[in-house]
C-alpha positions as CSV (number, residue, x, y, z in Angstrom):
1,X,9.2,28.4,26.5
2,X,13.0,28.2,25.4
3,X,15.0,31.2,25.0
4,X,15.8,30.7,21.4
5,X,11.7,30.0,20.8
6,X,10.7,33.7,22.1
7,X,10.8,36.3,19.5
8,X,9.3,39.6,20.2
9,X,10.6,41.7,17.6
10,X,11.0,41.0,13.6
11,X,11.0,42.8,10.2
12,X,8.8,42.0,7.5
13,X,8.5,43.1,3.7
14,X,4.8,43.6,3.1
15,X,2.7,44.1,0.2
16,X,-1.1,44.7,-0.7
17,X,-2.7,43.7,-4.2
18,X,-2.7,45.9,-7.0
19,X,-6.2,46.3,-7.9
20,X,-7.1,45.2,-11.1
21,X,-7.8,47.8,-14.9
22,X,-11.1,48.5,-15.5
23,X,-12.0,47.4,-19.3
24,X,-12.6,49.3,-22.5
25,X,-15.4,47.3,-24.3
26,X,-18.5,47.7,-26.3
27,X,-21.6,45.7,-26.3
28,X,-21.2,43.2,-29.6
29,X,-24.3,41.1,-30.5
30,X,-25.7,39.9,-34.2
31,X,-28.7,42.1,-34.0
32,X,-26.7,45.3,-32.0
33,X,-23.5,45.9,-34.1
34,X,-23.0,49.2,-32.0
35,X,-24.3,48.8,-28.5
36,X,-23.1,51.0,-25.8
37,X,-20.0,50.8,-23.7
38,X,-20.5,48.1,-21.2
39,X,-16.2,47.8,-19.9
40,X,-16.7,46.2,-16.0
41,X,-14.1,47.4,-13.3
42,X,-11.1,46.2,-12.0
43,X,-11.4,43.9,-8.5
44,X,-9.4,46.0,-5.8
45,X,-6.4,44.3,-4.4
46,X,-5.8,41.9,-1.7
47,X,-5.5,43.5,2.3
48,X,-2.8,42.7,4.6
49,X,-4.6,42.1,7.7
50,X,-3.5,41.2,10.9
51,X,-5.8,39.2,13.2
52,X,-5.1,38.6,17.0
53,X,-4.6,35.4,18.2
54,X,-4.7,34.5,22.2
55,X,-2.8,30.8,21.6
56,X,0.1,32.7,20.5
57,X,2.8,33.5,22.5
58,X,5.6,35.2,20.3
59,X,6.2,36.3,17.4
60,X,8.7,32.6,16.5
61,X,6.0,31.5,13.9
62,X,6.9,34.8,11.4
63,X,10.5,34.5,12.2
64,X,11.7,33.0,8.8
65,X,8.6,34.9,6.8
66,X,10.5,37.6,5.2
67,X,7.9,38.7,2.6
68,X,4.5,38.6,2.5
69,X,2.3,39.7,-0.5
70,X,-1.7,39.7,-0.7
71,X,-3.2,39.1,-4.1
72,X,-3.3,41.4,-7.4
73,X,-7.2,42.4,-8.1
74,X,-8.3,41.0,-11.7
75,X,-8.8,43.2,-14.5
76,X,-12.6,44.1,-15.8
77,X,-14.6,42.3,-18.5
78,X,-17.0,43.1,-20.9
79,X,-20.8,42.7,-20.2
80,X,-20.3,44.7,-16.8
81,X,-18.2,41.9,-15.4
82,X,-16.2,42.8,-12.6
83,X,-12.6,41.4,-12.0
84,X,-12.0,39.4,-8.7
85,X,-10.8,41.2,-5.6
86,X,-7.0,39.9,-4.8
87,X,-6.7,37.4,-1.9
88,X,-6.1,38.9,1.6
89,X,-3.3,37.4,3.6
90,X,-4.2,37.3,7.1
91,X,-1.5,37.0,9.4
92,X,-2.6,35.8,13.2
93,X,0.0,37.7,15.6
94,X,-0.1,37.0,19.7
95,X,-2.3,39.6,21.8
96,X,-0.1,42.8,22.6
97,X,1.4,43.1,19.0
98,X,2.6,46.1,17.4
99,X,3.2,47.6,13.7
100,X,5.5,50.0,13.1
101,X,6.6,51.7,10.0
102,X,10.1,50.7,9.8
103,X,11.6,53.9,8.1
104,X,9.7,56.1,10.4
105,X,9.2,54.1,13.5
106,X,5.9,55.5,14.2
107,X,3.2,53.0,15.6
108,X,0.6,52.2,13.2
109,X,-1.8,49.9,14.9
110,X,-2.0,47.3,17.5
111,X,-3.4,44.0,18.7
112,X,-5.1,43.6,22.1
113,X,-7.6,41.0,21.8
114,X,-8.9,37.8,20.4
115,X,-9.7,37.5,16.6
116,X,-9.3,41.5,16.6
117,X,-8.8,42.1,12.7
118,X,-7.3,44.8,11.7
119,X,-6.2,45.8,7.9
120,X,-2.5,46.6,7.9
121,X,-2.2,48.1,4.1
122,X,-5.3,48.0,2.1
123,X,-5.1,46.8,-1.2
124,X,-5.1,49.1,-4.4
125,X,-8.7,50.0,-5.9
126,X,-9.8,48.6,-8.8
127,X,-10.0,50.9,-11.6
128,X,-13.6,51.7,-13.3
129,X,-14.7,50.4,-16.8
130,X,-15.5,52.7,-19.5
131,X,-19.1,51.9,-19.1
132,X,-19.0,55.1,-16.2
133,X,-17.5,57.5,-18.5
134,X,-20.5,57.7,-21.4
135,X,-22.4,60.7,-21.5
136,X,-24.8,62.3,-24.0
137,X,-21.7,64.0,-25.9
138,X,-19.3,61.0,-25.8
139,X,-21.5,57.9,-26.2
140,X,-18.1,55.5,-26.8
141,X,-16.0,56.4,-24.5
142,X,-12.5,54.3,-25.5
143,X,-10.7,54.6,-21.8
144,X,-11.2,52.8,-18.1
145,X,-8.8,53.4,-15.0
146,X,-5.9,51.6,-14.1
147,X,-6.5,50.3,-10.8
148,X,-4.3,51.4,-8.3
149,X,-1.3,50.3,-7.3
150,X,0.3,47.9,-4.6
151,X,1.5,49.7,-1.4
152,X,5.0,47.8,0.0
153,X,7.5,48.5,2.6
154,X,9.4,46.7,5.4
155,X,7.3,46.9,9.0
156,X,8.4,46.2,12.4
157,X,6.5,43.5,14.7
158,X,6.7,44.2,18.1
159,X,5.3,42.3,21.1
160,X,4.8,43.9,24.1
161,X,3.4,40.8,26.8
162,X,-0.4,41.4,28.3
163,X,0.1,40.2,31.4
164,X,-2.0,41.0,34.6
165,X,1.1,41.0,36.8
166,X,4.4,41.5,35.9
167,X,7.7,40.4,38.0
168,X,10.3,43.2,38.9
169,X,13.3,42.8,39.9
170,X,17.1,42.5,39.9
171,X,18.5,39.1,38.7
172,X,18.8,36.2,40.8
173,X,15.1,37.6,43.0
174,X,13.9,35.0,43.0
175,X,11.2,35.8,40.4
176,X,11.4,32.3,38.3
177,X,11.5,30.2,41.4
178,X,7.9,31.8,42.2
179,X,6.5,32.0,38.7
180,X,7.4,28.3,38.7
181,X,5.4,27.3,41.7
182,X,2.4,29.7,41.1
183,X,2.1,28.4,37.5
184,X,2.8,25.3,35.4
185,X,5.6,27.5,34.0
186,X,8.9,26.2,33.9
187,X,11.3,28.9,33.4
188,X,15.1,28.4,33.6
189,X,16.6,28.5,36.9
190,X,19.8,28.5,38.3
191,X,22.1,30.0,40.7
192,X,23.7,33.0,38.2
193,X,22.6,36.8,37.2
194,X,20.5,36.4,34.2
195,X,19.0,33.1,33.9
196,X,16.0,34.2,32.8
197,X,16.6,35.8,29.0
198,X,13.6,36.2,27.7
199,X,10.3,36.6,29.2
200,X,8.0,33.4,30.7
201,X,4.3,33.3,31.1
202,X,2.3,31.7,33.7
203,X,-1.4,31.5,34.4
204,X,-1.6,31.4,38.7
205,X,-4.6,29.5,39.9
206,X,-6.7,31.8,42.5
207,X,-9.4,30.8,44.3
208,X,-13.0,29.9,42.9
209,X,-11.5,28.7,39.4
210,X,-10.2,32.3,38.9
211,X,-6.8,33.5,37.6
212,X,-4.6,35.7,36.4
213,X,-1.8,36.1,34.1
214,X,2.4,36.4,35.2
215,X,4.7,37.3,33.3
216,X,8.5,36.8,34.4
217,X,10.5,39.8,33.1
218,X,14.4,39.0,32.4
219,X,16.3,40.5,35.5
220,X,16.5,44.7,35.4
221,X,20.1,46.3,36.7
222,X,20.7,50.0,37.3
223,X,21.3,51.8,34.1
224,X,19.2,49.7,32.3
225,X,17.1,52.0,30.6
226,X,19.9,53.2,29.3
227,X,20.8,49.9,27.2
228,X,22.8,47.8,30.0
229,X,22.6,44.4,31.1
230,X,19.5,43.2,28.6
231,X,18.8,47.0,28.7
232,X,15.9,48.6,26.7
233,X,14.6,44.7,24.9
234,X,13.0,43.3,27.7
235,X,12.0,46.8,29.7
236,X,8.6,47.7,27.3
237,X,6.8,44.0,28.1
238,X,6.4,45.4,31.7
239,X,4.1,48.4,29.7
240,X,1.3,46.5,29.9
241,X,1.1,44.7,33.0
242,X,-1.2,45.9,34.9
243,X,0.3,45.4,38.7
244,X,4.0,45.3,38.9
245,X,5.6,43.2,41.6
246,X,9.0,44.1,42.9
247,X,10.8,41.2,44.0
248,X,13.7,41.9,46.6
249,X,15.4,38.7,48.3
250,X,15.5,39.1,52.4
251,X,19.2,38.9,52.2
252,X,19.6,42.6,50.6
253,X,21.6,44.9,51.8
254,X,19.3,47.6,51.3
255,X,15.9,46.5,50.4
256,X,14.6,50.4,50.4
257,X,17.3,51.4,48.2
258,X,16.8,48.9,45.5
259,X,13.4,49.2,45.7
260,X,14.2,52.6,44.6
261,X,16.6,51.6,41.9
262,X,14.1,49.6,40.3
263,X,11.5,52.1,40.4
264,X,13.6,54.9,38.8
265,X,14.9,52.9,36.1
266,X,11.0,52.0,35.2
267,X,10.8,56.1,35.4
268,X,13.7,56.7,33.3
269,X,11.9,54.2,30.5
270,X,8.7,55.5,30.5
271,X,6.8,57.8,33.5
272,X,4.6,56.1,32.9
273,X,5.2,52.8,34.3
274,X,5.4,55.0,38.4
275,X,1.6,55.1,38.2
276,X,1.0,51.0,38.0
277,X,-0.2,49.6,41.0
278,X,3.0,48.1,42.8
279,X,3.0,45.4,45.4
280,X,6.4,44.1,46.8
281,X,7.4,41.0,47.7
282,X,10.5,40.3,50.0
283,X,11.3,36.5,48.9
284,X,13.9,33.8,50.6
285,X,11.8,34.8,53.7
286,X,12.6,31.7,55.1
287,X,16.1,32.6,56.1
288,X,14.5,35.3,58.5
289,X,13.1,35.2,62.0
290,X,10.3,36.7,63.4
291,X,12.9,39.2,64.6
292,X,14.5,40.0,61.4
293,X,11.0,40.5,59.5
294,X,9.6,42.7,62.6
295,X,13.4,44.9,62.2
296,X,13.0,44.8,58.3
297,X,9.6,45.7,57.8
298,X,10.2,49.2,60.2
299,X,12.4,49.8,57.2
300,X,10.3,49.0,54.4
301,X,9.0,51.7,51.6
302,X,5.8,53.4,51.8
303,X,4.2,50.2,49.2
304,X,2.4,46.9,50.3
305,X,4.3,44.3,50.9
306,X,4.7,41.1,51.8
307,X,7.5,38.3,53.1
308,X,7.2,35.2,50.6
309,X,9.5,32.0,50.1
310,X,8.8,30.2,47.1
311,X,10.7,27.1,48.5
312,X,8.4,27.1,51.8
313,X,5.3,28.4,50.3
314,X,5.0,30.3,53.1
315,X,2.7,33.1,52.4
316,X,2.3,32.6,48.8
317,X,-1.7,32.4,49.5
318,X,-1.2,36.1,51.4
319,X,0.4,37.0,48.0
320,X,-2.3,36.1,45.4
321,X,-4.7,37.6,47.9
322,X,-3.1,40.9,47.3
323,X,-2.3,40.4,43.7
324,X,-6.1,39.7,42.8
325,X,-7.3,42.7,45.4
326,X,-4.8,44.8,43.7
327,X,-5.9,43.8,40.1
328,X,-9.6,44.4,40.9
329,X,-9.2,47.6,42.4
């Protein structure tokens, strides 16, 4: 997936159906001159619903869909005819899609599985014909309810990636390199700091026609949480993975220490995020000796870990054993 074709986050002017009048009308025939009021209601007004959609990816294919409007509800007719209900839009998002309220910001629903439906702003009532207003004291009632109105408003989109494992680390880790050969992905790489600028997803092959989903998470730096590098965008698709895996090269300085790093920056963004299951990987493992991953592993934080090289393959199998293990915990 191109970097220009992920979008995770858009702003949309929605609006329900208003929902139809209820009528005023009396019965009329040749024989019944002054029958009794018989004013049908209003049809209510078409629902903005979102429905969730697994095939989808981002949020690209509402990217140029500015306003969307469901259906008005038809008025009432005589003989106890009852107007239409608006058309519902339905608008398929990907899995892990938010709605907020764009003034507000507050979450007002979310997305999480396959043909989930969920009705985003209902659509006005339809109001009732006079037909419900007779009584013994007022047997021609001459007035019906409007129906109610449309609701509108601007709401923000957001995706947050459902992944089963998500890749940590600082840019150039290596973590495209291995989503690459675990998956049929093909993320960008290259030999610079932030390749990867937008998230990739790859499905990893396990044993017995199993697998799980990896998601490739643009490269994190210290003070991201606070907005640097590609900062706070990219830092809420790791929310719902549900094992993250630090990637550290073998060449580091100070594998412990940016281990650290990583982990309180994820802190700093949400506490949450510390209580994930964690496996870490130490990749370009085939620069080391047995030596040198005997010395660095007496070093190593208190987390499992294993040494990987995605250009080797050498204990890539080790590494989806633990990834599954992990995820089945």
């Amino acid at each position: 997936m191109s970097d220009s074709n992920f979008i995770d986050h858009i702003r949309i002017f929605c609006r329900s159906g208003k929902g139809g009048a209820g009528s005023v009308h009396f019965r009329r025939e040749k024989y019944l001159p002054k029958g009794g009021p018989d004013g049908g209601d209003g049809g209510r007004g078409g629902h903005i619903i979102l429905k969730g959609n697994r095939n989808l990816w981002t949020l690209l294919h509402l990217r140029y869909m500015k306003h969307i409007s469901a259906g008005d509800g038809e008025n009432g007719k005589g003989a106890l005819k009852t107007g239409s209900a608006g058309e519902d839009i339905i608008v398929e998002v990907p899995l892990g899609t938010i709605v907020k309220d764009s003034e507000k910001e507050t979450s007002l629903l979310e997305i999480t599985s396959h043909d989930e439906m969920q009705v985003l702003i209902p659509g006005g009532r339809g109001g009732l014909g006079n037909n419900h207003f007779k009584s013994p004291t007022n047997q021609t009632p001459r007035y019906a309810q409007p129906g109610e109105p449309a609701t509108e408003g601007w709401y923000i989109f957001e995706l947050k990636i459902l992944a089963d494992v998500g890749l940590v680390g600082f840019p150039n880790a290596g973590k495209s390199t291995l989503l690459s050969v675990l998956s049929a992905a093909k993320p960008k790489i290259d030999n610079y700091p932030f390749t990867t600028l937008s998230p990739s997803i790859g499905i990893v092959s396990y044993r017995d026609n199993k697998s799980f989903v990896m998601a490739d998470i643009p490269g994190i730096i210290e003070g991201a949480s606070e907005g640097k590098g590609l900062g706070l965008k990219f830092l809420r698709h790791i929310e719902r993975n549900s094992v993250l895996l630090f990637m550290i090269p073998a060449d580091s300085k100070n594998i412990t220490g940016e281990y650290h790093i990583l982990l309180n920056e994820l802190g700093k963004y949400n506490k949450e995020l510390l209580d994930k299951k964690k496996v870490l990987a130490i990749s370009k493992s085939d620069l080391l000796d047995d030596e040198l991953i005997d010395e660095i592993k007496s070093d190593l934080p208190d987390v499992t870990s294993v040494f990987i090289s995605s250009i080797t393959g050498y204990q890539l199998n080790e590494l989806k054993d633990l990834l599954w293990e992990k995820l089945n915990e």
